[in-house]
C-alpha positions in Angstrom: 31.5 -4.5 -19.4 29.9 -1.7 -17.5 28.4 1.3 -19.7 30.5 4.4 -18.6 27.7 7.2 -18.2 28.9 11.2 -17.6 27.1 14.1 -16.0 27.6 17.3 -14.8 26.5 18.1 -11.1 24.9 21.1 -10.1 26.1 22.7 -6.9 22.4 20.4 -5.4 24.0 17.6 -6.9 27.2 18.0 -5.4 26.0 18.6 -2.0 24.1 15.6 -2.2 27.5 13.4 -3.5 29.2 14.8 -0.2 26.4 13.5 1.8 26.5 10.1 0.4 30.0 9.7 -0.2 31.2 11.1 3.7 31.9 7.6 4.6 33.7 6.7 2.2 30.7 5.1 -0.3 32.5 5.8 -4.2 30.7 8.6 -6.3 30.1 5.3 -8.4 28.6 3.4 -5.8 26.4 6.3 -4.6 25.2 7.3 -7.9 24.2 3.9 -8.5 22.3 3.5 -5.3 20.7 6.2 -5.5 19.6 5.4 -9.3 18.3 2.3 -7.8 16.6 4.0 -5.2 14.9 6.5 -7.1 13.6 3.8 -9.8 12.1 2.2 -6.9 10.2 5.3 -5.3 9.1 6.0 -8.9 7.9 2.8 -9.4 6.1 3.1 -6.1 4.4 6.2 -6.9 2.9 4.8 -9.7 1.3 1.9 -7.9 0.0 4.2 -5.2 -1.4 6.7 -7.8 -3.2 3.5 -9.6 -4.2 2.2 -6.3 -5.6 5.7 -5.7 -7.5 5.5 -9.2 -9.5 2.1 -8.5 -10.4 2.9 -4.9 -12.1 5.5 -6.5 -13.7 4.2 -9.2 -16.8 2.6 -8.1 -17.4 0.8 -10.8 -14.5 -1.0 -10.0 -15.2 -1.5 -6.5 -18.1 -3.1 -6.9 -16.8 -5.9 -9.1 -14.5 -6.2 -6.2 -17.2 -6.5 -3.9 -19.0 -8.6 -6.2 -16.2 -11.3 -6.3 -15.7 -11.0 -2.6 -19.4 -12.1 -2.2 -18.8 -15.2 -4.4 -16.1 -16.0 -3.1 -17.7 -16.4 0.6 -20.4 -18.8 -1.0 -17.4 -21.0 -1.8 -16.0 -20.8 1.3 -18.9 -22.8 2.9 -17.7 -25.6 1.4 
């Protein structure tokens, strides 16, 4: 059975509902999308802000480098 979860809207909130419930989508429905939605561009953020973090480091970069360079001595074979 589903967990039953309650909040209380601001008027933001609100206006946002109206926006994804105007055709006809369930308040359900739309909160959960948009639950889903936001997990997802959260979880994105963090792998853009880690991906920002090693293409900075240099350190790390040139291990990368490094095991690009090995790798191409392989691929002669």
């Amino acid at each position: 059975m589903a967990e039953t979860i309650t909040f209380r809207p601001d008027e933001d909130a609100r206006r946002a509902l109206a926006v994804l419930t105007q055709d006809g989508t369930s308040v359900s429905a739309a909160v959960r999308a948009a639950l889903i939605d936001a997990a997802k561009a959260a979880a994105q953020d963090r792998l853009r802000a880690e991906a920002a973090a090693l293409a900075a480091d240099d350190t790390d970069r040139a291990e990368s480098a490094q095991v690009l360079r090995d790798m191409e001595t392989l691929r002669a074979w």
